[in-house]
C-alpha positions in Angstrom: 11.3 107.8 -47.0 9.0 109.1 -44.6 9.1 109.6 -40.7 6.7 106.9 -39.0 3.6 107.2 -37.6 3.7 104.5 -35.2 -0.1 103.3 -36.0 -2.5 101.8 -33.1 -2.4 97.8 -33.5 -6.1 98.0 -33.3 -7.2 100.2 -35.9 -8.7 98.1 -38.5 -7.4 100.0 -41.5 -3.4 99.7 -40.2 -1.7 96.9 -39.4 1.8 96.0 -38.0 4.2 93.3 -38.2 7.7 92.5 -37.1 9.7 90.8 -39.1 10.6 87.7 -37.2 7.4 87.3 -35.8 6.3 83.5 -37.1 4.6 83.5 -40.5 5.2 87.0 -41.2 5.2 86.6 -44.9 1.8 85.2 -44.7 0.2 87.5 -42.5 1.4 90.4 -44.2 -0.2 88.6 -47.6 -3.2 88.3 -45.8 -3.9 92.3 -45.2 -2.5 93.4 -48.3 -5.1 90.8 -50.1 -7.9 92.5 -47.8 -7.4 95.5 -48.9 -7.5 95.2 -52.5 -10.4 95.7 -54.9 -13.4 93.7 -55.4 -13.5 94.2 -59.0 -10.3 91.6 -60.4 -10.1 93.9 -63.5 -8.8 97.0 -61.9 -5.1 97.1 -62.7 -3.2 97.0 -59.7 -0.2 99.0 -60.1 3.0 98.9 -57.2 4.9 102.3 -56.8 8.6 101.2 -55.0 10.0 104.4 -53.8 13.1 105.5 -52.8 17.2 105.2 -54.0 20.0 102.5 -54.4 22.5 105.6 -53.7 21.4 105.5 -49.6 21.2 102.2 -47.8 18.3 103.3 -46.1 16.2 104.8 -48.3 16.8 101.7 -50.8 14.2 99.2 -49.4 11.4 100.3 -51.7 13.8 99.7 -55.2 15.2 96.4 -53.8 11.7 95.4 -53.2 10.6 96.4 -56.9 13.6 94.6 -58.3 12.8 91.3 -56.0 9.5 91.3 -57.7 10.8 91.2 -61.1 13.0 88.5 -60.4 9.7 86.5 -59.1 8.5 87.5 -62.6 5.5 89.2 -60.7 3.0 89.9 -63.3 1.7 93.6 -61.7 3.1 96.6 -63.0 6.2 98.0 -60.6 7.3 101.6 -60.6 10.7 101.7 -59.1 14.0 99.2 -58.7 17.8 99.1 -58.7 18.3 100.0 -62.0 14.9 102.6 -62.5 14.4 104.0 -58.8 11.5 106.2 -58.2 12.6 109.1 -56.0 12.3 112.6 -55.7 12.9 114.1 -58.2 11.1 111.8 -60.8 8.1 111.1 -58.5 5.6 113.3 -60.0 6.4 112.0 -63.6 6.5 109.0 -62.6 2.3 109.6 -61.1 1.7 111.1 -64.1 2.5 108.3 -66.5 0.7 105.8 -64.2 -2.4 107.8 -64.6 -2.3 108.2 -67.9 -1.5 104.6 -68.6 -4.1 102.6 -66.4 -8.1 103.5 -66.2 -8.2 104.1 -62.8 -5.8 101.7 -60.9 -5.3 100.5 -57.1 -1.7 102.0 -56.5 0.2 100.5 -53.6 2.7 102.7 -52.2 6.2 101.4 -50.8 8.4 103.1 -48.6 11.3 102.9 -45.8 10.3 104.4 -42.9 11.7 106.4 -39.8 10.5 106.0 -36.4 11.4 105.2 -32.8 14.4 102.7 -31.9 11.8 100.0 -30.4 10.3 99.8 -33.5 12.6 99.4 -36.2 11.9 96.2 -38.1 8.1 96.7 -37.9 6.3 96.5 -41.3 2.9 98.5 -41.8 0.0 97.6 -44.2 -2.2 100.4 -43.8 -5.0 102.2 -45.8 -4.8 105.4 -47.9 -1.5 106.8 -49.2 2.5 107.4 -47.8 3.7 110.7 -47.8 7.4 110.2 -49.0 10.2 112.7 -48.0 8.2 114.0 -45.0 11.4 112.3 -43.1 13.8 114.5 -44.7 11.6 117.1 -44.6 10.6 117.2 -49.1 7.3 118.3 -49.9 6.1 115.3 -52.5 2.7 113.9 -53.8 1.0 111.6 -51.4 1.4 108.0 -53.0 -1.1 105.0 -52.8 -4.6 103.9 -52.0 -3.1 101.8 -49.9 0.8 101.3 -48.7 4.2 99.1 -47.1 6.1 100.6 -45.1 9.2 99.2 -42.9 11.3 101.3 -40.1 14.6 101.1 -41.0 16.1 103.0 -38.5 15.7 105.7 -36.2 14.3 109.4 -36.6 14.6 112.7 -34.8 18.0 114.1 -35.9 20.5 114.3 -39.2 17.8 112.0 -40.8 20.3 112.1 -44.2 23.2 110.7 -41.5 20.7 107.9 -40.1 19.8 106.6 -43.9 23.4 106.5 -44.7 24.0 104.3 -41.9 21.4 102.1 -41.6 22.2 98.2 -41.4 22.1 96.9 -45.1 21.0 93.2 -44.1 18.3 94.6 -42.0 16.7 96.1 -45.7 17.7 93.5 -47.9 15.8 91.0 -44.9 13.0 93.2 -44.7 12.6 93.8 -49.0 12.5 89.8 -48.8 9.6 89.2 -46.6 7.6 92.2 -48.2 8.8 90.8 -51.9 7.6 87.7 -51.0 4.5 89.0 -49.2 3.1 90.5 -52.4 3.9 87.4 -54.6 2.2 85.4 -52.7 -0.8 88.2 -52.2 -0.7 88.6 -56.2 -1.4 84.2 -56.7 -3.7 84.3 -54.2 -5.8 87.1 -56.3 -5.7 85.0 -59.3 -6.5 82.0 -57.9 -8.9 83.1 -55.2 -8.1 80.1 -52.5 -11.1 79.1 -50.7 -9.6 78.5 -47.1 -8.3 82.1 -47.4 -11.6 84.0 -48.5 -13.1 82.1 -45.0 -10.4 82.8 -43.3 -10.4 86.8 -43.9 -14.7 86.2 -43.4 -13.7 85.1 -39.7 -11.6 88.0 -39.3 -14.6 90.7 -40.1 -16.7 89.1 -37.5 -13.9 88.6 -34.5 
């Protein structure tokens, strides 16, 4: 959980979505996919943080556990049953780099920030800086990263986490779920209409 930077819309390394905005789940495919690595052998690896014990903080797991129901074949660090919080999150790096050569990590996090944008997902380059909400001092996560706004920050940020709307996370762990399952075909089978489609972007 980390307090949000509300990013500029037209910065073309961070992007944000709301989630009822029409075809959400495939826009938010779209950017993940144009971010990832050229090369289709790098491992990608997803790191789902947070904790089922705080409604808040519990979008990343639900989103890891979502996956493996879609049977998503990319490695996921952190669900229900296994969260990656805390106090586990620098074992947790530790294991992935000793595991993969190198991987693409894509951080996940639930996200802080003002009341007119909670519901907003972000797709955004470089890493997520989890705790800095409640205020922990934790390894940066990601070379690239998902975040949603939960709720609102600025005071008793524990308080807000507890209280946050549980159908607004489970909503929002759906469309990112889905987001990267669809992102994850799309790398394996390399559609045609969407590599011209993200050509037309670079040039606009």
């Amino acid at each position: 959980m980390f307090s949000g930077q509300l990013f500029q819309q037209k910065r073309n390394d961070s992007f944000r979505f709301h989630m009822n905005q029409p075809l959400v789940t495939n826009e938010i495919a779209k950017k993940i996919y144009s971010f990832l690595p050229d090369d289709p052998s790098r491992d990608i690896v997803l790191v789902c943080i947070g904790t089922d014990r705080s409604t808040g903080d519990s979008l990343g797991p639900l989103i890891g556990s979502k996956l493996n129901e879609r049977r998503c074949m990319i490695p996921i660090y952190g669900t229900l049953n296994n969260p990656v919080h805390a106090k586990n999150l620098v074992e947790t790096m530790e294991k992935i780099e000793s595991t993969y050569n190198n991987p693409f990590i894509i951080g996940i996090d639930a996200c802080l920030g003002r009341s007119s944008s909670v519901g907003y997902i972000t797709v955004a380059n470089g890493p997520v800086r989890p705790g800095a909400a409640v205020k922990k001092q934790l390894p940066e996560v990601g070379n690239i990263h998902i975040t949603g706004i939960v709720n609102v920050n600025g005071f008793m940020e524990m308080m807000v986490l507890q209280n946050t709307r549980l159908s607004l996370v489970m909503d929002m762990a759906e469309i990112i779920s889905r987001s990267i399952a669809r992102c994850n075909r799309w790398r394996e089978t390399q559609p045609n209409w969407l590599l011209a489609s993200l050509q037309r972007e670079k040039t606009i």
